[in-house]
N, C-alpha and C positions, 0 to 999 in steps of 0.2 A: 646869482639871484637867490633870495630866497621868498619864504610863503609860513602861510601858519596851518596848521593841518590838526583834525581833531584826531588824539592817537586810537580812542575805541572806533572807529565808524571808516577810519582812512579818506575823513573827507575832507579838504578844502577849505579855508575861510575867504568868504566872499565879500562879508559886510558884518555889518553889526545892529543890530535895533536897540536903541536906547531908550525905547520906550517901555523898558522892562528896569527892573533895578532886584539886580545885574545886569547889564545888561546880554541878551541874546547873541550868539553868535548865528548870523546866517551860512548855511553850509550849503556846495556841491559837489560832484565829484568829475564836471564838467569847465566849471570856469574857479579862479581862483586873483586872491591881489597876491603882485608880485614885488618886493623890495628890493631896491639896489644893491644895499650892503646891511650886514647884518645888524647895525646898530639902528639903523631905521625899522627894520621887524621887531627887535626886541621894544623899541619906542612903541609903534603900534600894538605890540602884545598887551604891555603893559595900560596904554590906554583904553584898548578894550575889552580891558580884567579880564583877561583871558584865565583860567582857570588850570589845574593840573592836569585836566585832559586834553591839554592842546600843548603843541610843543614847536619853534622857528626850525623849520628842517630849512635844511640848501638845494635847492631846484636848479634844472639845464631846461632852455626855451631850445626846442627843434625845433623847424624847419620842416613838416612831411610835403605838402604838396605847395606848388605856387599858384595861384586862380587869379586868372585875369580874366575880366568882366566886360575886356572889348568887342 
């Protein structure tokens, strides 16, 4: 999988506000979107002018605990 991550801040891209022109990237360092394969990141990079401070890193989805809410 991968994700877009801002490389000053080490944060996450979670969304984007286009009510700005450029538009904003919204950042966390808690939730993040994740792509299947890398041409689908690089497509959403792209669409959200993502700038030279963000870059498609490759991410692993663990697994830590299972919570079931029965």
């Amino acid at each position: 999988m991968y994700a877009i991550i801002n490389k000053t801040t080490g944060e996450w891209v979670f969304g984007t506000d286009y009510n700005y022109s450029p538009p904003k990237q919204r950042l966390s360092r808690e939730q993040a979107v994740l792509f299947a394969d890398e041409e689908q990141a690089f497509f959403s990079f792209k669409k959200r002018r993502c700038n030279e401070m963000y870059e498609v890193v490759e991410v692993d989805l663990v697994v830590l605990k299972v919570v079931n809410k029965n």
